[in-house]
mmCIF file of the N, C-alpha and C atoms, coordinates in Angstrom:
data_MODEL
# 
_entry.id   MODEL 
# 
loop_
_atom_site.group_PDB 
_atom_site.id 
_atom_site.type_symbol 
_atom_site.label_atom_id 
_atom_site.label_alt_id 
_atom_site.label_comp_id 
_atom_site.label_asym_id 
_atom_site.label_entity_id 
_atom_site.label_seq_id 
_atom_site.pdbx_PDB_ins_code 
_atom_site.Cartn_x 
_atom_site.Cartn_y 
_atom_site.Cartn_z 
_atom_site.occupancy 
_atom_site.B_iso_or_equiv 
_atom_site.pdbx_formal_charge 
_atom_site.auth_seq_id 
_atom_site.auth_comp_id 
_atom_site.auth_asym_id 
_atom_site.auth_atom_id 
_atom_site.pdbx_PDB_model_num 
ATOM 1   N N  . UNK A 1 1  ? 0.846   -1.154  0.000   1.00 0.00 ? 1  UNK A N  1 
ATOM 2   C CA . UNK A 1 1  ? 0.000   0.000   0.000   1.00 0.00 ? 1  UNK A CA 1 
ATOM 3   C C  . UNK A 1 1  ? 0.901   1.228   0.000   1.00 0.00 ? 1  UNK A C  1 
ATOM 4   N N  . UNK A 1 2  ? 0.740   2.358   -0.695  1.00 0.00 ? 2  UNK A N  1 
ATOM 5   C CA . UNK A 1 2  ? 1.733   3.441   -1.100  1.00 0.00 ? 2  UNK A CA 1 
ATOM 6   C C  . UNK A 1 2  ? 0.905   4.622   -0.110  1.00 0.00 ? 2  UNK A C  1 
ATOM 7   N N  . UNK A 1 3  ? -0.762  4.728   0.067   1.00 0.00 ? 3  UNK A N  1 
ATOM 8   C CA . UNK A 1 3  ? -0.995  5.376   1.063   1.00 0.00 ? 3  UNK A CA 1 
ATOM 9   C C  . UNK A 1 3  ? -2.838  4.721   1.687   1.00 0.00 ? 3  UNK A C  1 
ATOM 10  N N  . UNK A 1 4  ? -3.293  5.481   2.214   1.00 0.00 ? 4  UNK A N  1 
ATOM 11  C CA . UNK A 1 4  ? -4.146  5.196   2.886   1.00 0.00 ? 4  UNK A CA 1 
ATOM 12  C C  . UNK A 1 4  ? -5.573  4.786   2.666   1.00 0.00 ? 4  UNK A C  1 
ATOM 13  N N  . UNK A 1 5  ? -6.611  4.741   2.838   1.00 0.00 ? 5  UNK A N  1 
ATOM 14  C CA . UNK A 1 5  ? -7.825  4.552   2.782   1.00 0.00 ? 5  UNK A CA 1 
ATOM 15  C C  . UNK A 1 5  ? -8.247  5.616   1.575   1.00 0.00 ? 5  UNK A C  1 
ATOM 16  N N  . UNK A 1 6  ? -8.794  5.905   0.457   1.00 0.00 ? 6  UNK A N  1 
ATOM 17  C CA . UNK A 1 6  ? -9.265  7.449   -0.337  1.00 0.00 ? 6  UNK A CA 1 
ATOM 18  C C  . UNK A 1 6  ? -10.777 7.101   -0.138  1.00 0.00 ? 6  UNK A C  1 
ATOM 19  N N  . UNK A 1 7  ? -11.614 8.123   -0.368  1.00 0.00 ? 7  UNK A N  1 
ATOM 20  C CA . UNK A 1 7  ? -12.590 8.199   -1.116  1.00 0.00 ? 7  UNK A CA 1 
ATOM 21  C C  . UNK A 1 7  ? -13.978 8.119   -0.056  1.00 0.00 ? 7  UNK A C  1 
ATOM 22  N N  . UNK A 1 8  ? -15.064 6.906   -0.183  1.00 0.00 ? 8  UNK A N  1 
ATOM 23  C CA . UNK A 1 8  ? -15.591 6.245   0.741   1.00 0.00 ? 8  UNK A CA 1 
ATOM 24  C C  . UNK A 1 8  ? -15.078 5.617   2.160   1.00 0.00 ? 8  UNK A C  1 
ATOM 25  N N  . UNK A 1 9  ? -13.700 5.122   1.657   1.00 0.00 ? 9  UNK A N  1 
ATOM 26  C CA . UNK A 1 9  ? -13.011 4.491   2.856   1.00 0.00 ? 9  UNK A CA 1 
ATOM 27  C C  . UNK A 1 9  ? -12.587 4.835   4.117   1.00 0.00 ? 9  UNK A C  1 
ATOM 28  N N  . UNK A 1 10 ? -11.906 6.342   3.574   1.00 0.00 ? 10 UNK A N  1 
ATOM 29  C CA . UNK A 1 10 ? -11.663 7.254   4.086   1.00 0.00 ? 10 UNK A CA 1 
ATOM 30  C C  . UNK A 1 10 ? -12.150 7.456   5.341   1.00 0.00 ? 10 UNK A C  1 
ATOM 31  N N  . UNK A 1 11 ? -13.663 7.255   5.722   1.00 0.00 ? 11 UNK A N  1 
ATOM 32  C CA . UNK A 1 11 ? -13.890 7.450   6.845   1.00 0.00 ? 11 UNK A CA 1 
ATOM 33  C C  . UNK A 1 11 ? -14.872 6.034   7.533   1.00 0.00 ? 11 UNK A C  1 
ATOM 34  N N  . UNK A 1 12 ? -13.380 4.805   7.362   1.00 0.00 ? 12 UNK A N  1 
ATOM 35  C CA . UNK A 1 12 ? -14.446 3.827   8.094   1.00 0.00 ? 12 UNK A CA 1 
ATOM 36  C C  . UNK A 1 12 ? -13.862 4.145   9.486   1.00 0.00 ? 12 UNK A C  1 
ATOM 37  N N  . UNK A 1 13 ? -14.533 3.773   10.460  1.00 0.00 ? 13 UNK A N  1 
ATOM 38  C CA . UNK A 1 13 ? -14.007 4.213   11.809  1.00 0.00 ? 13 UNK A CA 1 
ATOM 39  C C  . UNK A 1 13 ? -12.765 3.388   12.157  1.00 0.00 ? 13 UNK A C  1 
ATOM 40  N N  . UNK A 1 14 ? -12.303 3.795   12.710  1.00 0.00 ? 14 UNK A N  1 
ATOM 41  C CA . UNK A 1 14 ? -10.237 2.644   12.889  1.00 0.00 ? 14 UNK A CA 1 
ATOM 42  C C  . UNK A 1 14 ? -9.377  3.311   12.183  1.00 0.00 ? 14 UNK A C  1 
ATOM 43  N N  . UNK A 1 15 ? -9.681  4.099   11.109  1.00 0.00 ? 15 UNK A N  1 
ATOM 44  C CA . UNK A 1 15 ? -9.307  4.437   10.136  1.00 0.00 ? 15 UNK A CA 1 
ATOM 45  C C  . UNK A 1 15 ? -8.403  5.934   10.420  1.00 0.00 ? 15 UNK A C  1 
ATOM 46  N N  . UNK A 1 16 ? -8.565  6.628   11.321  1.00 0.00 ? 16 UNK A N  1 
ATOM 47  C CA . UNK A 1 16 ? -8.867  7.640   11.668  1.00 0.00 ? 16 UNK A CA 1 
ATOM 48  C C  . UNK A 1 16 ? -7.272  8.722   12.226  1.00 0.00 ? 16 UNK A C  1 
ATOM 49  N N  . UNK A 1 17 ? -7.185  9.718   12.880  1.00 0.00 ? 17 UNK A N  1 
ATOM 50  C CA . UNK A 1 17 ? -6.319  9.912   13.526  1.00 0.00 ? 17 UNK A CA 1 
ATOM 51  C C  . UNK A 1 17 ? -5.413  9.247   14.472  1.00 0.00 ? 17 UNK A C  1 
ATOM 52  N N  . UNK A 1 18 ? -6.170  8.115   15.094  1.00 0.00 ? 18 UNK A N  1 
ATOM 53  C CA . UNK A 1 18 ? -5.521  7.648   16.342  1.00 0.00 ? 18 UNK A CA 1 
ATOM 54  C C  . UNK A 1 18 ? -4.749  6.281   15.771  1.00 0.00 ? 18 UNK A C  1 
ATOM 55  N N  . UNK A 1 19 ? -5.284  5.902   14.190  1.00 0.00 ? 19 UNK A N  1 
ATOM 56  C CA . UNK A 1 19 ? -4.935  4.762   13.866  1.00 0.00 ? 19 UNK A CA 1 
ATOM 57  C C  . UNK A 1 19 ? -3.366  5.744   12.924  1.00 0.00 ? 19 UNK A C  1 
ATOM 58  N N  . UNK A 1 20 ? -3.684  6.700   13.235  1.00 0.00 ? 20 UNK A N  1 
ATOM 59  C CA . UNK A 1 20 ? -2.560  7.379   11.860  1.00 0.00 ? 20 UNK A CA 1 
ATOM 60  C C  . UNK A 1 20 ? -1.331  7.488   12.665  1.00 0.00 ? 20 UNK A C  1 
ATOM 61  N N  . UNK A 1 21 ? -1.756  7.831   14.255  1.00 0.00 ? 21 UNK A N  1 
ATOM 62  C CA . UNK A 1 21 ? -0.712  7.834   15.078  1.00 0.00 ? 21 UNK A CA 1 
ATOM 63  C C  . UNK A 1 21 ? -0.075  6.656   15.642  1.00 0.00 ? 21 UNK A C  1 
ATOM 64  N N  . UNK A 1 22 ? -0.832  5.806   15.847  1.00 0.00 ? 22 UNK A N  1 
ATOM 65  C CA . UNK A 1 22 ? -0.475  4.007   15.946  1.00 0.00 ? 22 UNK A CA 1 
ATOM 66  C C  . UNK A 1 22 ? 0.297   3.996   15.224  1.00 0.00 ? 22 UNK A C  1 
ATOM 67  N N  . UNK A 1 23 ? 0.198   3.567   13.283  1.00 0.00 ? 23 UNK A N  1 
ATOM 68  C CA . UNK A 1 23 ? 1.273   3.462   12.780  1.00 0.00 ? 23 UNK A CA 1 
ATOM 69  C C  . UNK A 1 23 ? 2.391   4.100   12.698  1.00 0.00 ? 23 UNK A C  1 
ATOM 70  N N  . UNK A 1 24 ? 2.307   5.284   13.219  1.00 0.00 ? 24 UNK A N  1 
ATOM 71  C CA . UNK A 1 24 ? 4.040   5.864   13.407  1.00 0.00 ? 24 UNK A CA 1 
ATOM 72  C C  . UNK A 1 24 ? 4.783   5.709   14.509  1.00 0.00 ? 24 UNK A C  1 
ATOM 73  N N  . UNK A 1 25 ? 4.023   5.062   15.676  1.00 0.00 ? 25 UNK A N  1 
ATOM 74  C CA . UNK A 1 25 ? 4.659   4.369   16.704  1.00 0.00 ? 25 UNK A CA 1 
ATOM 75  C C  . UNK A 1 25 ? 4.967   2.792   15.964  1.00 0.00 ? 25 UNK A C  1 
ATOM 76  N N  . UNK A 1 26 ? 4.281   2.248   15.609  1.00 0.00 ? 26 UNK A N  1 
ATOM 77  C CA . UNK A 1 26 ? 4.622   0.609   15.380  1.00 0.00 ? 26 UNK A CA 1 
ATOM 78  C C  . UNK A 1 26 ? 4.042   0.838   13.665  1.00 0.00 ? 26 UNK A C  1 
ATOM 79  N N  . UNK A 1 27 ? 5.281   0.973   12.814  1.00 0.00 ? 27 UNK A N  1 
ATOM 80  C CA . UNK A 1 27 ? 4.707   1.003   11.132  1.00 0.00 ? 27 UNK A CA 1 
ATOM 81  C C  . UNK A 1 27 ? 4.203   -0.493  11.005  1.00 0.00 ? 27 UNK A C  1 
ATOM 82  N N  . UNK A 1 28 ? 3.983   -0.223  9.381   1.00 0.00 ? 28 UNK A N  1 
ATOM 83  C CA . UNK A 1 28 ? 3.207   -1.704  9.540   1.00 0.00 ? 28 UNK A CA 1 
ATOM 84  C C  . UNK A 1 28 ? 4.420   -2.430  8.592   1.00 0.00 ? 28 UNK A C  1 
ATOM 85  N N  . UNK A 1 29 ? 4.104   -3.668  9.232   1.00 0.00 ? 29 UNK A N  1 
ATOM 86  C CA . UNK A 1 29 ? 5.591   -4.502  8.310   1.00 0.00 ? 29 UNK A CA 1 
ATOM 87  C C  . UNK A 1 29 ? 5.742   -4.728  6.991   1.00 0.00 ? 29 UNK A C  1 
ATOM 88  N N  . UNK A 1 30 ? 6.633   -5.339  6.727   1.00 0.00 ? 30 UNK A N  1 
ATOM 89  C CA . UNK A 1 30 ? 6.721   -5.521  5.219   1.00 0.00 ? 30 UNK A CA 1 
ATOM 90  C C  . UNK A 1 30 ? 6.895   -7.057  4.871   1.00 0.00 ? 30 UNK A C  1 
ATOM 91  N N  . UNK A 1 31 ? 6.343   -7.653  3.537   1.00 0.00 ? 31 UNK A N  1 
ATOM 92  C CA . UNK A 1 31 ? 6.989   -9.317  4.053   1.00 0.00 ? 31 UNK A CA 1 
ATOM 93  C C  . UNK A 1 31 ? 7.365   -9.225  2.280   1.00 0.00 ? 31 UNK A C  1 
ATOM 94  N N  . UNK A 1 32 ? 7.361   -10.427 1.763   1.00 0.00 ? 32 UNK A N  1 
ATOM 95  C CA . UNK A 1 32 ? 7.942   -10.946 0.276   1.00 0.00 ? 32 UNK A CA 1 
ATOM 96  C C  . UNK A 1 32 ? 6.731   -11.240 -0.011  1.00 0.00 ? 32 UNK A C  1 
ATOM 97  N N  . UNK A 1 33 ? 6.721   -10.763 -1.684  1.00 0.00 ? 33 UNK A N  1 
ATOM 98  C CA . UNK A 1 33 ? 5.383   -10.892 -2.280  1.00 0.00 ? 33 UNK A CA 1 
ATOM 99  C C  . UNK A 1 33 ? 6.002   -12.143 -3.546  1.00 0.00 ? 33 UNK A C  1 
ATOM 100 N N  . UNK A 1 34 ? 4.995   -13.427 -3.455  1.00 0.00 ? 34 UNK A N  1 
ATOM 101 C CA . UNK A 1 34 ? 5.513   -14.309 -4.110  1.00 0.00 ? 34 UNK A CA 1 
ATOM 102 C C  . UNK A 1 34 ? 4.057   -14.543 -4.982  1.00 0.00 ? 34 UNK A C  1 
ATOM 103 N N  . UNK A 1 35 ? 4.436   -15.167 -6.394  1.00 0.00 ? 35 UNK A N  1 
ATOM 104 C CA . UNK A 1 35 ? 2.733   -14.975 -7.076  1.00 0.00 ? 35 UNK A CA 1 
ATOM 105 C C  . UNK A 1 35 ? 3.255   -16.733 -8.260  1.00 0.00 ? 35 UNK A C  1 
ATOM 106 N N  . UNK A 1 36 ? 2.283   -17.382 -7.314  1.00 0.00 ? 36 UNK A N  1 
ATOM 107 C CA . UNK A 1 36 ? 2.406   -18.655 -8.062  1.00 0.00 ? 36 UNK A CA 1 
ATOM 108 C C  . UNK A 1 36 ? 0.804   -19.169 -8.495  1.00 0.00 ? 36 UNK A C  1 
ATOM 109 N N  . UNK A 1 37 ? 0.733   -19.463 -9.975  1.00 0.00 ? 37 UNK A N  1 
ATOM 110 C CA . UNK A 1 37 ? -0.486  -20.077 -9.852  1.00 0.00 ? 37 UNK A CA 1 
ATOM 111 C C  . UNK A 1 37 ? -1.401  -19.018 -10.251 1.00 0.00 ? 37 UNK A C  1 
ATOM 112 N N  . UNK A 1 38 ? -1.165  -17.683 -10.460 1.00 0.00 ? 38 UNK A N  1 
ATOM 113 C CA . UNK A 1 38 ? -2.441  -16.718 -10.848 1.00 0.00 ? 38 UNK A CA 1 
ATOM 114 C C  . UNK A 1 38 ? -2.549  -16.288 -8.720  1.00 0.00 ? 38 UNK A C  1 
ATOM 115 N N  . UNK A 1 39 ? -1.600  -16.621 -7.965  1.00 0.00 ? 39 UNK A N  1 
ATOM 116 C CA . UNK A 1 39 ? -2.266  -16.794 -6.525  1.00 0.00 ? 39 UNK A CA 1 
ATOM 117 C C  . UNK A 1 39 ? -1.234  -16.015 -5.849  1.00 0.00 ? 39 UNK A C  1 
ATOM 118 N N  . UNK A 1 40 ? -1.697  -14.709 -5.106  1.00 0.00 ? 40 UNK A N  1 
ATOM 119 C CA . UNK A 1 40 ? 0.191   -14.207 -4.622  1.00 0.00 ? 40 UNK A CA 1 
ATOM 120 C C  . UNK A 1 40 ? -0.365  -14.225 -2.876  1.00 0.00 ? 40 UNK A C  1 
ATOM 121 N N  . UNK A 1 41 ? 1.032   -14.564 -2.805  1.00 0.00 ? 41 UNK A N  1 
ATOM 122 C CA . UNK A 1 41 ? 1.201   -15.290 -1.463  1.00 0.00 ? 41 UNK A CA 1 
ATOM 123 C C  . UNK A 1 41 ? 2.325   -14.261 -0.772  1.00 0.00 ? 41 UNK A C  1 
ATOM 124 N N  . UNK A 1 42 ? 2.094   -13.717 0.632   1.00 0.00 ? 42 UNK A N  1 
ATOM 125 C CA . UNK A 1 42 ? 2.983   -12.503 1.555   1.00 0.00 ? 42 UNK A CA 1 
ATOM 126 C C  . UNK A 1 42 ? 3.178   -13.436 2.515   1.00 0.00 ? 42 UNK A C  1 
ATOM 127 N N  . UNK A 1 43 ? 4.571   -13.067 2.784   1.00 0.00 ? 43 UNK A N  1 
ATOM 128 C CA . UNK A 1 43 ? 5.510   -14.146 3.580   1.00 0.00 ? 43 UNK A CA 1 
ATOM 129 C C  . UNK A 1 43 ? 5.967   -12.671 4.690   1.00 0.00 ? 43 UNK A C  1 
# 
């Protein structure tokens, strides 16, 4: 994901300030994107 919720999404609740400040205490991780089969799989 390059940024956040747009549009409609924008305001599902969780979504919000307190979740914006969460992730800059604990970002969110990163894993390996593997795509076998038409099927992608995050490790």
């Amino acid at each position: 994901m390059v940024r956040g919720p747009q549009g409609v999404y924008a305001k599902v609740p969780g979504l919000g300030a307190a979740n914006i400040a969460l992730t800059r205490i604990f970002p969110l991780r990163r894993g390996e994107v593997v795509e076998r089969d038409a099927t992608v799989f995050v490790r």
